[in-house]
N, C-alpha and C positions, 0 to 999 in steps of 0.2 A: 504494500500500500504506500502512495508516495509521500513523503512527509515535505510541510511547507516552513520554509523558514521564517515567522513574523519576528520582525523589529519595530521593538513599539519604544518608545519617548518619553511620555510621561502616562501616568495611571489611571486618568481618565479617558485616555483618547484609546481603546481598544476595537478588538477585532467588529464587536457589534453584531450586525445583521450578518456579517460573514463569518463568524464560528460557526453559526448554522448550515449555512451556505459548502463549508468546508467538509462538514458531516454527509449533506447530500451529494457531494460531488466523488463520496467514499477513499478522502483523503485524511491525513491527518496532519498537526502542526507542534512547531514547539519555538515558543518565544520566548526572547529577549526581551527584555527590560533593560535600556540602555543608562547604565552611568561609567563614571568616569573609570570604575575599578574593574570593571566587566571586561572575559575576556573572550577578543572577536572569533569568530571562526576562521581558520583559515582555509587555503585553495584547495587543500586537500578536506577539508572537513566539509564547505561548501558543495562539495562535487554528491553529498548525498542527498541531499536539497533537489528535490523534486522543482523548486521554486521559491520565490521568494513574495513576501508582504513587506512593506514598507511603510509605517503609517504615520500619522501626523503630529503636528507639537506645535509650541507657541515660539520655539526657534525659528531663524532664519536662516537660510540652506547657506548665506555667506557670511555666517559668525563661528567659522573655524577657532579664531582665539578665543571667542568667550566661552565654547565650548569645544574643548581640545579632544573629548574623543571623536568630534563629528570629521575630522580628517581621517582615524578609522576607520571611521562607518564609511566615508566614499571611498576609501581603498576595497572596502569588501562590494561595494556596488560596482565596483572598475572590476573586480575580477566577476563577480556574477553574470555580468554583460560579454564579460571576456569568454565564458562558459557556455554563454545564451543560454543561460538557465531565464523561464518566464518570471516579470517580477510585474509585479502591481504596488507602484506606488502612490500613497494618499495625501493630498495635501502639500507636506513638508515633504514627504516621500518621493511623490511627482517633483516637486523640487530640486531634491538631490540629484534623484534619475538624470533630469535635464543638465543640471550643472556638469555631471561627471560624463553625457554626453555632448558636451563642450558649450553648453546655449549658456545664455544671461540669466541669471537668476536675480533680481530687483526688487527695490519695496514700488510697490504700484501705485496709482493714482490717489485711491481709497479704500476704506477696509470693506469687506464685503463680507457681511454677517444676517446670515439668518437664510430664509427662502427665496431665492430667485431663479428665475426660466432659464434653461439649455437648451441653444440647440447643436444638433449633430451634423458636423459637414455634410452638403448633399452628396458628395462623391466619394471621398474614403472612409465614409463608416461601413460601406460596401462589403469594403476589403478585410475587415477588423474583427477577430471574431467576438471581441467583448462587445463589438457596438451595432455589427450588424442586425441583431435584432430589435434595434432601439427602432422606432417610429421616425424619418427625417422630415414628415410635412409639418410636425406640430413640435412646442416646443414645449421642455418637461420643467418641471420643479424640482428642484433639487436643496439639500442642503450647502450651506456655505460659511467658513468661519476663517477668514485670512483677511491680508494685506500687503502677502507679496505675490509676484507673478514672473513667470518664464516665457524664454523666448523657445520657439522650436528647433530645435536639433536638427543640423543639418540635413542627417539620414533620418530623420523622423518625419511625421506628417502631422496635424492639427484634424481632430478628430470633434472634437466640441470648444464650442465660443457666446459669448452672452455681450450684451451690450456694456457688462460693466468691465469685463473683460476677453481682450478677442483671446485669449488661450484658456480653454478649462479643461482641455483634455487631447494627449498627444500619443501617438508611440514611433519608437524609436527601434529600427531594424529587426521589424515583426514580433518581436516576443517582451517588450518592456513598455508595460503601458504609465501613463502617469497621470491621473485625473485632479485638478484644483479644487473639486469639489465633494461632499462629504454623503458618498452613498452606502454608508456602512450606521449612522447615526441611529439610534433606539428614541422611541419617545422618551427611554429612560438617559440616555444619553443628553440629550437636549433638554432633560430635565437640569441633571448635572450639570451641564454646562453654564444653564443661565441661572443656577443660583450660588455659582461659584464664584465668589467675593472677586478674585482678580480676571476671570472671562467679565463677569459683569460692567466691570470699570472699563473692559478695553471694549465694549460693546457704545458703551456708552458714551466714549471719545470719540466713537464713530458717527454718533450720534441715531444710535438705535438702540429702540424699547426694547429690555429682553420680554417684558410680559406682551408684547405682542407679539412675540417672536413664538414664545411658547403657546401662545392663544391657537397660533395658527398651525400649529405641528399637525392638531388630528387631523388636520382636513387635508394634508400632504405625505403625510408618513406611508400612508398604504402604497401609493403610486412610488415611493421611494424604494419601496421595499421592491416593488416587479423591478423598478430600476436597475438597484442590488443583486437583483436574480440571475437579470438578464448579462449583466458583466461579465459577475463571478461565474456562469456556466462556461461563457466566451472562454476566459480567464482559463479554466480548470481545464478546457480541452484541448491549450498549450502544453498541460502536463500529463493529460491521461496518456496522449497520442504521442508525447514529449518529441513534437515537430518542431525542427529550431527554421522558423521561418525569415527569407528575406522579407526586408519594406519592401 
Protein backbone atom coordinates (compact mmCIF):
# COMPACT_ATOMS: atom_id res chain seq x y z
CA UNK A 1 0.00 0.00 0.00
CA UNK A 2 1.75 3.35 -0.99
CA UNK A 3 2.56 5.51 1.89
CA UNK A 4 2.29 9.44 1.41
CA UNK A 5 4.74 11.72 2.92
CA UNK A 6 2.76 14.88 4.61
CA UNK A 7 4.79 17.86 5.86
CA UNK A 8 2.65 19.83 8.00
CA UNK A 9 3.90 23.44 9.73
CA UNK A 10 2.03 24.24 12.32
CA UNK A 11 -0.82 22.31 14.29
CA UNK A 12 -3.72 23.65 13.20
CA UNK A 13 -3.30 23.65 9.54
CA UNK A 14 -3.70 19.71 8.87
CA UNK A 15 -4.50 17.14 6.51
CA UNK A 16 -8.54 17.92 6.87
CA UNK A 17 -10.85 16.77 4.24
CA UNK A 18 -7.84 14.76 2.91
CA UNK A 19 -7.05 12.18 5.64
CA UNK A 20 -10.31 11.00 4.60
CA UNK A 21 -9.73 11.24 1.03
CA UNK A 22 -6.31 9.37 1.72
CA UNK A 23 -8.20 6.38 3.23
CA UNK A 24 -10.53 6.16 0.07
CA UNK A 25 -7.86 6.25 -2.25
CA UNK A 26 -6.44 2.97 0.00
CA UNK A 27 -3.26 4.68 0.75
CA UNK A 28 -1.60 5.41 3.66
CA UNK A 29 0.46 8.49 5.22
CA UNK A 30 2.94 9.58 7.85
CA UNK A 31 3.71 13.07 8.86
CA UNK A 32 5.93 15.42 9.86
CA UNK A 33 5.60 18.05 12.16
CA UNK A 34 8.06 20.49 11.09
CA UNK A 35 10.48 22.25 13.64
CA UNK A 36 13.70 23.27 13.99
CA UNK A 37 15.07 19.89 15.72
CA UNK A 38 13.30 17.51 13.31
CA UNK A 39 15.11 15.26 11.29
CA UNK A 40 14.49 15.56 7.36
CA UNK A 41 14.33 12.47 5.29
CA UNK A 42 16.76 11.93 3.09
CA UNK A 43 17.06 10.70 -0.80
CA UNK A 44 17.39 7.41 0.14
CA UNK A 45 14.42 7.43 2.64
CA UNK A 46 12.22 9.69 0.24
CA UNK A 47 12.46 7.06 -2.44
CA UNK A 48 9.70 5.05 -0.22
CA UNK A 49 7.27 7.83 -0.48
CA UNK A 50 4.63 6.98 -2.65
CA UNK A 51 4.21 10.95 -2.67
CA UNK A 52 4.21 13.70 -1.08
CA UNK A 53 1.68 16.57 0.82
CA UNK A 54 2.86 19.77 1.56
CA UNK A 55 0.64 21.82 3.49
CA UNK A 56 0.29 25.36 4.70
CA UNK A 57 1.47 27.89 7.46
CA UNK A 58 1.57 31.46 8.30
CA UNK A 59 5.38 31.45 6.95
CA UNK A 60 6.53 32.87 3.97
CA UNK A 61 8.19 30.58 1.24
CA UNK A 62 11.08 33.59 1.28
CA UNK A 63 11.99 33.73 5.19
CA UNK A 64 14.65 31.12 4.89
CA UNK A 65 16.46 33.12 7.83
CA UNK A 66 13.74 33.48 10.08
CA UNK A 67 13.16 30.01 9.78
CA UNK A 68 16.25 28.05 9.12
CA UNK A 69 14.90 24.63 8.62
CA UNK A 70 12.79 26.00 5.76
CA UNK A 71 16.02 25.77 3.56
CA UNK A 72 15.75 21.97 4.50
CA UNK A 73 12.50 21.52 3.62
CA UNK A 74 13.23 23.00 -0.03
CA UNK A 75 16.27 20.71 -0.31
CA UNK A 76 13.97 17.75 0.33
CA UNK A 77 11.31 19.33 -2.38
CA UNK A 78 14.52 19.66 -4.83
CA UNK A 79 15.10 16.08 -4.54
CA UNK A 80 11.32 14.87 -4.57
CA UNK A 81 10.89 16.73 -7.80
CA UNK A 82 14.27 15.24 -8.69
CA UNK A 83 12.59 11.69 -8.03
CA UNK A 84 9.09 12.81 -9.70
CA UNK A 85 7.64 11.57 -6.96
CA UNK A 86 3.75 13.29 -7.04
CA UNK A 87 3.43 16.19 -4.58
CA UNK A 88 0.43 18.33 -3.70
CA UNK A 89 1.40 21.26 -2.29
CA UNK A 90 -1.10 23.68 -0.18
CA UNK A 91 -0.97 27.20 0.36
CA UNK A 92 2.70 27.68 1.61
CA UNK A 93 3.27 24.38 0.16
CA UNK A 94 2.38 25.47 -3.49
CA UNK A 95 4.62 28.13 -2.47
CA UNK A 96 7.74 26.29 -1.94
CA UNK A 97 6.97 23.80 -4.83
CA UNK A 98 7.04 27.11 -7.04
CA UNK A 99 10.19 28.61 -5.57
CA UNK A 100 12.21 25.46 -5.74
CA UNK A 101 10.97 25.38 -9.21
CA UNK A 102 12.61 28.51 -9.97
CA UNK A 103 9.40 31.07 -10.09
CA UNK A 104 8.99 34.33 -7.80
CA UNK A 105 7.49 33.77 -4.68
CA UNK A 106 6.09 37.44 -3.29
CA UNK A 107 3.92 39.11 -0.61
CA UNK A 108 0.99 40.13 -3.07
CA UNK A 109 -1.24 42.99 -3.41
CA UNK A 110 -3.75 41.97 -0.55
CA UNK A 111 -4.50 39.37 1.82
CA UNK A 112 -7.09 37.00 0.64
CA UNK A 113 -9.17 35.46 3.55
CA UNK A 114 -12.08 33.65 3.74
CA UNK A 115 -14.47 32.52 0.50
CA UNK A 116 -13.92 33.42 -2.84
CA UNK A 117 -14.62 32.18 -6.68
CA UNK A 118 -12.12 29.91 -8.93
CA UNK A 119 -11.93 29.50 -11.95
CA UNK A 120 -10.16 26.65 -13.88
CA UNK A 121 -8.16 27.42 -17.05
CA UNK A 122 -10.23 26.76 -20.10
CA UNK A 123 -7.47 24.77 -21.69
CA UNK A 124 -5.10 22.84 -19.37
CA UNK A 125 -7.33 21.72 -16.65
CA UNK A 126 -7.98 19.31 -19.73
CA UNK A 127 -4.61 17.83 -19.25
CA UNK A 128 -4.42 17.74 -15.20
CA UNK A 129 -5.66 14.85 -13.60
CA UNK A 130 -6.59 16.79 -10.21
CA UNK A 131 -8.52 19.36 -12.31
CA UNK A 132 -9.93 17.71 -15.08
CA UNK A 133 -13.00 16.94 -13.48
CA UNK A 134 -13.57 20.34 -12.17
CA UNK A 135 -16.52 22.09 -14.20
CA UNK A 136 -14.48 25.12 -16.49
CA UNK A 137 -17.84 27.14 -17.49
CA UNK A 138 -18.75 28.07 -13.97
CA UNK A 139 -16.75 29.32 -11.35
CA UNK A 140 -16.27 27.56 -7.64
CA UNK A 141 -15.82 28.75 -4.06
CA UNK A 142 -13.40 27.86 -2.57
CA UNK A 143 -11.48 28.55 0.66
CA UNK A 144 -8.75 31.15 1.16
CA UNK A 145 -6.39 32.31 3.91
CA UNK A 146 -2.90 34.01 2.52
CA UNK A 147 -1.18 37.02 1.30
CA UNK A 148 1.43 35.95 -0.67
CA UNK A 149 1.52 34.76 -4.33
CA UNK A 150 3.72 32.99 -7.06
CA UNK A 151 4.67 33.38 -10.29
CA UNK A 152 4.53 30.12 -12.76
CA UNK A 153 7.31 27.88 -13.37
CA UNK A 154 8.79 27.88 -16.31
CA UNK A 155 7.96 24.13 -17.01
CA UNK A 156 4.68 24.45 -15.30
CA UNK A 157 1.39 25.69 -16.46
CA UNK A 158 -1.52 27.80 -14.51
CA UNK A 159 -4.29 25.76 -13.83
CA UNK A 160 -6.76 28.09 -11.66
CA UNK A 161 -6.95 32.10 -11.24
CA UNK A 162 -9.54 34.57 -9.41
CA UNK A 163 -9.68 38.05 -9.87
CA UNK A 164 -7.91 38.62 -6.78
CA UNK A 165 -5.28 36.73 -7.84
CA UNK A 166 -4.26 35.46 -11.49
CA UNK A 167 -2.33 32.33 -10.00
CA UNK A 168 -4.25 29.86 -7.42
CA UNK A 169 -3.31 26.84 -8.87
CA UNK A 170 -0.22 25.52 -11.10
CA UNK A 171 1.71 22.29 -11.88
CA UNK A 172 4.96 21.81 -12.70
CA UNK A 173 6.21 18.98 -15.02
CA UNK A 174 3.08 16.67 -14.64
CA UNK A 175 3.21 15.34 -11.20
CA UNK A 176 3.79 18.57 -8.68
CA UNK A 177 0.65 20.22 -8.24
CA UNK A 178 0.47 23.43 -6.12
CA UNK A 179 -2.81 25.08 -5.24
CA UNK A 180 -3.01 28.94 -3.22
CA UNK A 181 -6.14 27.84 -2.13
CA UNK A 182 -7.48 25.93 0.84
CA UNK A 183 -9.49 22.77 -0.38
CA UNK A 184 -8.68 20.60 2.51
CA UNK A 185 -10.56 23.02 5.25
CA UNK A 186 -13.21 21.28 7.82
CA UNK A 187 -16.02 23.41 9.10
CA UNK A 188 -14.17 22.58 12.11
CA UNK A 189 -11.06 23.91 10.75
CA UNK A 190 -12.55 27.25 9.85
CA UNK A 191 -13.99 27.06 13.00
CA UNK A 192 -10.29 27.01 14.56
CA UNK A 193 -9.14 29.38 12.43
CA UNK A 194 -11.40 32.35 13.14
CA UNK A 195 -11.25 32.08 16.60
CA UNK A 196 -7.61 31.88 16.86
CA UNK A 197 -6.51 35.09 18.72
CA UNK A 198 -3.42 35.64 16.02
CA UNK A 199 -5.59 34.37 12.50
CA UNK A 200 -8.15 36.79 13.96
CA UNK A 201 -5.97 39.85 14.13
CA UNK A 202 -4.36 39.06 10.79
CA UNK A 203 -7.82 38.76 9.22
CA UNK A 204 -8.73 41.75 10.53
CA UNK A 205 -5.77 43.97 9.19
CA UNK A 206 -7.06 42.79 6.09
CA UNK A 207 -9.97 44.15 6.95
CA UNK A 208 -12.39 41.01 7.07
CA UNK A 209 -15.10 39.89 9.49
CA UNK A 210 -14.01 36.59 10.79
CA UNK A 211 -18.00 36.10 11.90
CA UNK A 212 -18.93 36.41 8.45
CA UNK A 213 -16.58 34.49 7.22
CA UNK A 214 -17.61 31.75 9.47
CA UNK A 215 -21.48 32.65 8.88
CA UNK A 216 -20.94 31.80 5.43
CA UNK A 217 -18.89 28.39 5.78
CA UNK A 218 -22.22 26.18 5.75
CA UNK A 219 -23.51 27.22 2.79
CA UNK A 220 -19.94 26.55 0.86
CA UNK A 221 -18.22 23.77 2.73
CA UNK A 222 -20.38 20.90 0.97
CA UNK A 223 -19.21 22.04 -2.65
CA UNK A 224 -15.64 22.24 -1.10
CA UNK A 225 -15.79 19.01 -0.19
CA UNK A 226 -16.77 17.60 -4.02
CA UNK A 227 -13.88 20.04 -4.74
CA UNK A 228 -11.57 18.06 -2.31
CA UNK A 229 -12.77 14.98 -3.85
CA UNK A 230 -12.39 15.77 -7.15
CA UNK A 231 -8.24 16.79 -6.71
CA UNK A 232 -7.39 14.23 -4.26
CA UNK A 233 -8.64 11.22 -6.72
CA UNK A 234 -6.76 13.22 -9.71
CA UNK A 235 -3.87 13.42 -7.18
CA UNK A 236 -3.82 9.79 -5.98
CA UNK A 237 -4.00 8.39 -9.55
CA UNK A 238 -0.39 9.98 -9.89
CA UNK A 239 0.53 7.24 -7.22
CA UNK A 240 -1.68 4.24 -7.72
CA UNK A 241 -0.45 4.15 -11.57
CA UNK A 242 2.90 5.85 -10.17
CA UNK A 243 3.17 7.59 -13.86
CA UNK A 244 5.86 10.20 -13.78
CA UNK A 245 4.21 12.36 -16.22
CA UNK A 246 5.68 15.15 -18.80
CA UNK A 247 3.91 18.91 -18.79
Amino acid sequence: MPKLLVIQHVANEGLGLFEEEIKKANLTYETLLVSQAMVWPSSTKLEEYGGLIILGGPMGAYEENKYPWMKKELLVIQEALRQKKPMLGICLGAQLIAKVAGARVIPGPKKEIGWFPIRVDDWFYKRNPAFFQIDHTKSHMVFHWHSDTFDIPLEGYRLAWNDNYSNQAFCFQGNAIGLQFHPEVTLEMVKAWTSDPEMQMNAIEGGYDVKKIMAETPQYIDGLKEIAHKIFYGFASLIRENIRRAA
